[in-house]
Each structure stands twice: as structure tokens, then as C-alpha cells.
N, CA, C and O of each residue as an XYZ file, in Angstrom:
528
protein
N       0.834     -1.181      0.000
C       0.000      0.000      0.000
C       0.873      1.237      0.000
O       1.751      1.252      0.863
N       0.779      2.415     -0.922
C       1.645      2.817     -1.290
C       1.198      4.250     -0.516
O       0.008      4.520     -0.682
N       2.080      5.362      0.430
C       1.513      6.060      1.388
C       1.559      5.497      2.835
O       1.762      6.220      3.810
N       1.392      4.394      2.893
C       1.537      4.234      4.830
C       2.363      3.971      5.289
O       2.322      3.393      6.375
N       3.828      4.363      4.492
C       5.086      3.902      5.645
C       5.127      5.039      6.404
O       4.666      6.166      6.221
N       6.007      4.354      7.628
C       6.127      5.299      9.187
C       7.466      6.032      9.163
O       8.479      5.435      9.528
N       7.523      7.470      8.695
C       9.017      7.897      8.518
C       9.183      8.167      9.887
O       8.410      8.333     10.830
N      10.914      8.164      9.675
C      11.539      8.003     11.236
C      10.867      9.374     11.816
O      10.632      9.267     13.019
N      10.505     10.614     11.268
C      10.262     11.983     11.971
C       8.642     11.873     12.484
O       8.136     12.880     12.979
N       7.677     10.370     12.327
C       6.273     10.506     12.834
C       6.879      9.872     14.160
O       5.956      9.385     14.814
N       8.156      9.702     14.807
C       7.970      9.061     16.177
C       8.684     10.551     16.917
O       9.496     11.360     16.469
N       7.917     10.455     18.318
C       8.445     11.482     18.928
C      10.278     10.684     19.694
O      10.621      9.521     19.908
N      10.789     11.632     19.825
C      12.154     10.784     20.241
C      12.842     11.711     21.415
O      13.950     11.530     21.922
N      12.002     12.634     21.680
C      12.620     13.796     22.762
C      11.915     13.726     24.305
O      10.765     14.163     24.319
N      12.323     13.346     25.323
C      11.601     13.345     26.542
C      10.838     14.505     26.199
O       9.653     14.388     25.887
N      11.344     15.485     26.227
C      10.207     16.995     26.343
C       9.037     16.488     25.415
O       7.886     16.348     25.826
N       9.391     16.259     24.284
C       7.817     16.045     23.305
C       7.187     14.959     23.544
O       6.093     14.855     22.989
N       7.697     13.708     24.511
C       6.674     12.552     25.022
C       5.833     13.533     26.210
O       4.604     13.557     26.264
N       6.571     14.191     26.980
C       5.978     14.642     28.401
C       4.768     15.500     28.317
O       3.741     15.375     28.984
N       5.129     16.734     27.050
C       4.064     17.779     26.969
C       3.110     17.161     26.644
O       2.404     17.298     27.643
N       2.173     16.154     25.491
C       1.017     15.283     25.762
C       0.481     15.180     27.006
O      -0.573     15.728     27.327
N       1.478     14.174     28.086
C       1.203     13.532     28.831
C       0.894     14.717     30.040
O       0.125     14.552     30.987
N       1.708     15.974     29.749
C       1.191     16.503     30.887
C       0.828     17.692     31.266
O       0.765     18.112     32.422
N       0.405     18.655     29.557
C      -0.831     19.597     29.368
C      -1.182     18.740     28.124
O      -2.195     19.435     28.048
N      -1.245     18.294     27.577
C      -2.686     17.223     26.683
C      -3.752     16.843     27.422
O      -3.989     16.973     28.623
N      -4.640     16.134     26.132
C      -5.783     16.162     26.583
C      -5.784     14.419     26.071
O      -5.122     14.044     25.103
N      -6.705     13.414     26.967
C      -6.783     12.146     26.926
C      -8.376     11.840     26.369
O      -9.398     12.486     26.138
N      -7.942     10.544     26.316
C      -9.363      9.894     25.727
C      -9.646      8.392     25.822
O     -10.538      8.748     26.592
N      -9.724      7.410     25.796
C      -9.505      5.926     25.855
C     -10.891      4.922     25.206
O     -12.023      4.982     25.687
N     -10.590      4.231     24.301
C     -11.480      3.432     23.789
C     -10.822      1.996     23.543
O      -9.832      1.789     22.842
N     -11.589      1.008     24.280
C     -11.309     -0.248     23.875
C      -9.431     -0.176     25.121
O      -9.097      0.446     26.129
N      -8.861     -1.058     24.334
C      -7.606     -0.890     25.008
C      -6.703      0.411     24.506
O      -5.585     -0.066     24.308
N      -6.680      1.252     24.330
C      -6.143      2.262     23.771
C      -6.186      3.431     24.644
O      -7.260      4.031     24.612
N      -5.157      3.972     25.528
C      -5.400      5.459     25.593
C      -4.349      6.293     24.965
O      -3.190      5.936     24.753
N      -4.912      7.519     24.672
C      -4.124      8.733     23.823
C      -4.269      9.932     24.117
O      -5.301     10.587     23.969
N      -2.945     10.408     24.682
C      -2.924     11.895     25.423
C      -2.443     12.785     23.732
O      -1.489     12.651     22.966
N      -3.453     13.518     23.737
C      -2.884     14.717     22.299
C      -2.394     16.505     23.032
O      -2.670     17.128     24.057
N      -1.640     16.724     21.926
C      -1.234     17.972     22.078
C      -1.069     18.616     20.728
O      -0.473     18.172     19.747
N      -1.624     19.589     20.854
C      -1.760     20.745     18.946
C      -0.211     21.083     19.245
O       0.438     21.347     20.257
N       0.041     20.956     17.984
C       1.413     21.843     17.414
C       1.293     22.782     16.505
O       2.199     23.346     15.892
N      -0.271     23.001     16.400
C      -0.303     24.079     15.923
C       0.336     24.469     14.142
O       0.762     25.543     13.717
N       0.210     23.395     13.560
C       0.716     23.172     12.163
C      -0.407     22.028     11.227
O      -1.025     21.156     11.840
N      -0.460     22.094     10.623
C      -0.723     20.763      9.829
C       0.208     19.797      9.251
O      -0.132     19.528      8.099
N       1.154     19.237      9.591
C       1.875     17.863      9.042
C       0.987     17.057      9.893
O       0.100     17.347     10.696
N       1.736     15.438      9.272
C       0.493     14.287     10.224
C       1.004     14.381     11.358
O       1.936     15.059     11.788
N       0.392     13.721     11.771
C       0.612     13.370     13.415
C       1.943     12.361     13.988
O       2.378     11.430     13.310
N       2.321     12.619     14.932
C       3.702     12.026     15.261
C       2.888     11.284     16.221
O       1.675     11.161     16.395
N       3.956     10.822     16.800
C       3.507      9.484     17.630
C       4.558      9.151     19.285
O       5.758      9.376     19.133
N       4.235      8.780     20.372
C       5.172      7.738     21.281
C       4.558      6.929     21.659
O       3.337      6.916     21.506
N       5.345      5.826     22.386
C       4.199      4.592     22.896
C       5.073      3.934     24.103
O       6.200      3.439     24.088
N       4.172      4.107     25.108
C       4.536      4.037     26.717
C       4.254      2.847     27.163
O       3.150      2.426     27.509
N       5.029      2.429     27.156
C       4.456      0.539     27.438
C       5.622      0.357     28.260
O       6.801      0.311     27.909
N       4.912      0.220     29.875
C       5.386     -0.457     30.918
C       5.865     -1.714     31.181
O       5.400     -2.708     30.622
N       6.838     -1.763     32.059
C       6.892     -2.942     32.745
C       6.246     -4.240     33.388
O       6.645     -5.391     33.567
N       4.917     -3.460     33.691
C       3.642     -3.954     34.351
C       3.144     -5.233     33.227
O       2.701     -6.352     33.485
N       3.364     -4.693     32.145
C       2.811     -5.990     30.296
C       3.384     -7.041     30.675
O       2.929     -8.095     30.231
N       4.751     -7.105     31.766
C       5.046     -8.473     31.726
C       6.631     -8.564     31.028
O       7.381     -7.609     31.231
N       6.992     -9.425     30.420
C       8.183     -9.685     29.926
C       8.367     -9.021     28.617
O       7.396     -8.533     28.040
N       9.804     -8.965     28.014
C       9.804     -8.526     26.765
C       8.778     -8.917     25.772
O       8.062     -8.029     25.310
N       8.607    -10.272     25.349
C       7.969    -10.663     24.453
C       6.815    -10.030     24.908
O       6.831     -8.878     24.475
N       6.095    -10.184     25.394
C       4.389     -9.672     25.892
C       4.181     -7.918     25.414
O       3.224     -7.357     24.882
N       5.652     -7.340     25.910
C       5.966     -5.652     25.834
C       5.940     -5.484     24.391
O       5.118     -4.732     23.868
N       6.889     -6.217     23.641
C       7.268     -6.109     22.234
C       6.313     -6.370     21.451
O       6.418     -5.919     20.311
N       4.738     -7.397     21.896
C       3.797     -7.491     20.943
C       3.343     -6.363     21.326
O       3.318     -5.705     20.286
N       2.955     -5.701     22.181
C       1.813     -4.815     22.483
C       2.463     -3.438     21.758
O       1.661     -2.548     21.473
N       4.369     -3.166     21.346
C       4.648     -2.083     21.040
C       4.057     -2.254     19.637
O       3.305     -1.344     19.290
N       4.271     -3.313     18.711
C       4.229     -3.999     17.645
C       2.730     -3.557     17.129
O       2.414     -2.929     16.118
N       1.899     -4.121     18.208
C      -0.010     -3.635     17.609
C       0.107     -2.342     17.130
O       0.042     -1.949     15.965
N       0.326     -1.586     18.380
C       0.281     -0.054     18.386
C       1.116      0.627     17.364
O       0.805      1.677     16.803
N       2.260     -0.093     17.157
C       2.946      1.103     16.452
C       2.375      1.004     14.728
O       2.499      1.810     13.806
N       1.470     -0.856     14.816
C       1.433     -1.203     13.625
C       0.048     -0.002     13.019
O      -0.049      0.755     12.054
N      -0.815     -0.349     14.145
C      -2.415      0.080     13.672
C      -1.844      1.983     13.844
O      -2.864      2.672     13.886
N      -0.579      2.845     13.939
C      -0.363      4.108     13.991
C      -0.579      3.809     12.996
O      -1.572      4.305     12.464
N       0.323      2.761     12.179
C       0.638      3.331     10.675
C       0.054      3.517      9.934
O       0.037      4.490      9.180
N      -0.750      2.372      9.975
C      -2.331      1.667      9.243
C      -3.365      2.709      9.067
O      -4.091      2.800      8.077
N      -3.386      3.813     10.527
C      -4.351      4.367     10.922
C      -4.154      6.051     10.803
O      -4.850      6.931     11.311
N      -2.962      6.171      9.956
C      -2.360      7.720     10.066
C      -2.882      8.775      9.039
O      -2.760      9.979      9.265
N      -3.311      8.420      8.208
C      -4.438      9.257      7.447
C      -5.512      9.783      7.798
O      -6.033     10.877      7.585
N      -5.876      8.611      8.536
C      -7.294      9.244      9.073
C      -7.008      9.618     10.397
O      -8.045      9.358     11.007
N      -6.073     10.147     11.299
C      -5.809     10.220     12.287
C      -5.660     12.361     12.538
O      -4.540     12.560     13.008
N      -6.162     13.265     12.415
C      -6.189     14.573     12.898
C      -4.741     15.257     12.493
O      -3.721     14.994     13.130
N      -4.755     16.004     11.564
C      -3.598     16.746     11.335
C      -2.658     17.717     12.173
O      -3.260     18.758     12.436
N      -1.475     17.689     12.625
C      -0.736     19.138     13.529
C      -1.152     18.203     14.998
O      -1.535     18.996     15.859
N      -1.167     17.316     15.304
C      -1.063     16.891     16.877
C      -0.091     15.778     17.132
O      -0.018     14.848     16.329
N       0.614     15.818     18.141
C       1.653     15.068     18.575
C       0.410     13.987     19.772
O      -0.447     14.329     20.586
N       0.944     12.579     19.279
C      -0.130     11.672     20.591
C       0.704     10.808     21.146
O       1.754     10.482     20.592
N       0.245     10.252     22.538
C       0.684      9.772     23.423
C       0.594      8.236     23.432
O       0.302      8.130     24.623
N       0.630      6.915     22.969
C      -0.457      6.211     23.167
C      -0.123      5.114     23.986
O       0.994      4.597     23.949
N      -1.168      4.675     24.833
C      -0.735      3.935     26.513
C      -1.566      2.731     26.336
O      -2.687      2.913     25.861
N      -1.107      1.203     26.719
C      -2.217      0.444     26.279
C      -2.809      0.485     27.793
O      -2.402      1.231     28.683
N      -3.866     -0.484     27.898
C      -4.335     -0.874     28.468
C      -5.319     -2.770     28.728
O      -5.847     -3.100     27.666
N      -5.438     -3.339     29.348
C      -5.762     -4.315     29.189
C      -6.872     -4.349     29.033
O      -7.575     -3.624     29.737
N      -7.494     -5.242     28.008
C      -6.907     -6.581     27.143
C      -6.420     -5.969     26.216
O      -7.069     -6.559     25.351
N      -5.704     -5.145     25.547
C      -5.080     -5.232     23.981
C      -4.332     -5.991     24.020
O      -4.454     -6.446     22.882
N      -3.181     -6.839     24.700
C      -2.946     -7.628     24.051
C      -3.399     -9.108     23.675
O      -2.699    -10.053     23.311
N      -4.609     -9.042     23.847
C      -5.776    -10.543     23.594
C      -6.052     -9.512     21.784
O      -5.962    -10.287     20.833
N      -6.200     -8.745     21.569
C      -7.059     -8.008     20.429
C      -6.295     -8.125     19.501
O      -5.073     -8.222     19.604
N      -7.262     -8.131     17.968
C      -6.254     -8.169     16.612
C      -6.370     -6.938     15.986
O      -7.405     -6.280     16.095
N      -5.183     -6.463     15.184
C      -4.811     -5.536     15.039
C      -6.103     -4.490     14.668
O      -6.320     -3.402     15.201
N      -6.837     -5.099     13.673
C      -8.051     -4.272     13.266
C      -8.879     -3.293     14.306
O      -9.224     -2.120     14.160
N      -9.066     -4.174     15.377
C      -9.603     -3.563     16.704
C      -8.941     -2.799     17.262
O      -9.451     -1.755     17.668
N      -7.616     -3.068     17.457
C      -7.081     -1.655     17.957
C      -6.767     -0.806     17.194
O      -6.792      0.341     17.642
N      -6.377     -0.989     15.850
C      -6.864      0.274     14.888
C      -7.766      1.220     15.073
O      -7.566      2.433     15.148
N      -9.083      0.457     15.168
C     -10.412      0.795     15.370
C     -10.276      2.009     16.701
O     -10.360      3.225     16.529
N     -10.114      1.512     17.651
C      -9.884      1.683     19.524
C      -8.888      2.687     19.354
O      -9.016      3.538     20.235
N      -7.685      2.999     18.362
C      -7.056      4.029     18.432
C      -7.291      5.521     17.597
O      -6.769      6.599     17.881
N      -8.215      5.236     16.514
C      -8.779      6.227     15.798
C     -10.047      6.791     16.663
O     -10.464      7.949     16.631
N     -10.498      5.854     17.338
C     -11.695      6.813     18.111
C     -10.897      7.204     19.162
O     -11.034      8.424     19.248
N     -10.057      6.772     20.093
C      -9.459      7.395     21.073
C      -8.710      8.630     20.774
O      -8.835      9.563     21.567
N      -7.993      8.760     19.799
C      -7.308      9.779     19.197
C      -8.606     11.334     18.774
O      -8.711     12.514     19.107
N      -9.182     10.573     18.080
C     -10.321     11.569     17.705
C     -11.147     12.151     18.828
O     -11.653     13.262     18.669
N     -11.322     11.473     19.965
C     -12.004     12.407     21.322
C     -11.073     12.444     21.727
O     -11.272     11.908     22.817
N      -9.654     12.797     21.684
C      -8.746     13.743     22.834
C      -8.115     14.654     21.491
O      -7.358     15.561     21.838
N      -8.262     14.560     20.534
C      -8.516     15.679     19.508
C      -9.479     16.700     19.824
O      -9.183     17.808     20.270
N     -10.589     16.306     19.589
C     -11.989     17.595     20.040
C     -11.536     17.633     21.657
O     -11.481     18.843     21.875
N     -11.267     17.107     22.612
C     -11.133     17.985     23.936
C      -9.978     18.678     23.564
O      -9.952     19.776     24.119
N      -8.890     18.444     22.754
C      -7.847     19.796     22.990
C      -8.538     20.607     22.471
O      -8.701     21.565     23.227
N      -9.034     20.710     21.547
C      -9.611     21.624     20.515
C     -10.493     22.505     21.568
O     -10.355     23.706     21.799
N     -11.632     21.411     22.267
C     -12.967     22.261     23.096
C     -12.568     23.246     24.142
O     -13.127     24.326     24.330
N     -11.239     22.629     25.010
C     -10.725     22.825     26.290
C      -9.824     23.238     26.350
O      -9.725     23.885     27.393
N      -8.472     23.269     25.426
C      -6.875     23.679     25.243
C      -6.792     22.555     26.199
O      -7.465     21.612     26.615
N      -5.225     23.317     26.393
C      -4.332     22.424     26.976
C      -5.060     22.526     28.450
O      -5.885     23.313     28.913
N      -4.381     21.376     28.975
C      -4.507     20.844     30.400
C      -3.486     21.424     31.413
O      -2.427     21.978     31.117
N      -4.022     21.187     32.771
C      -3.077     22.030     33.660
C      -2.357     20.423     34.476
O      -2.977     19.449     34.899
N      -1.134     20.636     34.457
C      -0.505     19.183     35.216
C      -0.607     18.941     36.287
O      -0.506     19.833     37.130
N      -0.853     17.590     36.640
C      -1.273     16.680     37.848
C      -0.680     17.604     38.673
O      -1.419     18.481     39.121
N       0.793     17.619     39.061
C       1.261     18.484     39.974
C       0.911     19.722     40.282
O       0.860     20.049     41.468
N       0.676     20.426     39.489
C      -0.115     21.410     39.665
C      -1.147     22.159     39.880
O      -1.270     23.335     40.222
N      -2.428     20.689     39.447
C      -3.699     20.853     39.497
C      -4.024     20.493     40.994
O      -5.129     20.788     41.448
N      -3.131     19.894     41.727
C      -3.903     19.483     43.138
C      -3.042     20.241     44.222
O      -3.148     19.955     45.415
N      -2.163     21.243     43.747
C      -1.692     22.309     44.804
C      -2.653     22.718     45.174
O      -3.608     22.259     44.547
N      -3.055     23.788     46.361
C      -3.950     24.579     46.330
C      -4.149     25.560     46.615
O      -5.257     26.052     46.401
């Protein structure tokens, strides 16, 4: 399919550009999928990181679940909101699910933490939101 390869510049690779998502973005979660977004305020496609814990279990278990996700980004990057950098975190069961479904689970998750940045802007961070 000619158009869906993943160039090296759709992955985020900078602590600062994984963190700002995660911590003025805006979230969303469908199926096993969650996705913290942040506007960059441009139109190129959308970049990407993928936060997959320790908690998945062993490498192999970690490495399928990076594998779904990074597969159904690729699969799923057209139709995925132009000018936003996303976060994406699994959750259980994705790794019981076939790729289609979390395709599915990541285009709607992506798309409602799209319209909340859009509705709401950015977010104020955990640390900050429960000072008082």
C-alpha cells in the first residue's frame, strides 16, 4: 500500500515532546487504547510515542503490544487529525485483540482527545492541578 510507511520523523524521540502530551494534553480511551494529544499548531500528520510499561510483563508480551500499536499508527495515520503530537498507553486486554480492533480503539481514542484539545486547550498538570 503505497503512502503508509512510518518515517523516522512521525515518532516522537525527545523526553520533552513525550511529556508535553502527557502533561498539558488532553486524553481519551477506547477499547484498550489510551491517547494523550497535544496541537502543534501546524498541519503535518501526526507524530507518535508509545509508553508501554513494565507492568505488560516480559519482553515478548511488551514487544507485541509495542508492535499492535505502532502497527495500527501506521495503518491508521491518514485518518488520524492533522498538527497533533499523541501519546499512546495500552491498556488491558489489547494484548488478547487483533490488530483491526485496535486500529479501530485508536482512531476513536485519538479523535475524542482531539476535540477535547480543541474544546478545552491544553490541560493544567497533575502536579499542579492538586496544589492549592
Amino acid at each position: 500500500m503505497p503512502g503508509l510507511s512510518l518515517p523516522r520523523g512521525a515518532r516522537l524521540t525527545r523526553h520533552r515532546d513525550v511529556r508535553r502530551p502527557l502533561d498539558h494534553g488532553r486524553s481519551s480511551a477506547s477499547g484498550g487504547v489510551v491517547v494523550y494529544a497535544w496541537g502543534r499548531g501546524d498541519e503535518l500528520p501526526s507524530r507518535f510515542a508509545l509508553v508501554v510499561g513494565g507492568r505488560w510483563g516480559d519482553a515478548p508480551v511488551r514487544n507485541r503490544v509495542r508492535r499492535l500499536l505502532r502497527e495500527s499508527f501506521r495503518t491508521a495515520r491518514p485518518d488520524l487529525p492533522a498538527g497533533f503530537d499523541l501519546v499512546l498507553l495500552p491498556r488491558r486486554p489489547l494484548e488478547r485483540q487483533r490488530m483491526q480492533e485496535v486500529r479501530e480503539h485508536l482512531v476513536r481514542a485519538a479523535n475524542g482527545a482531539v476535540r477535547r484539545f480543541r474544546e478545552e486547550g491544553p490541560g493544567v498538570p497533575r502536579a499542579v492541578a492538586a496544589k492549592p
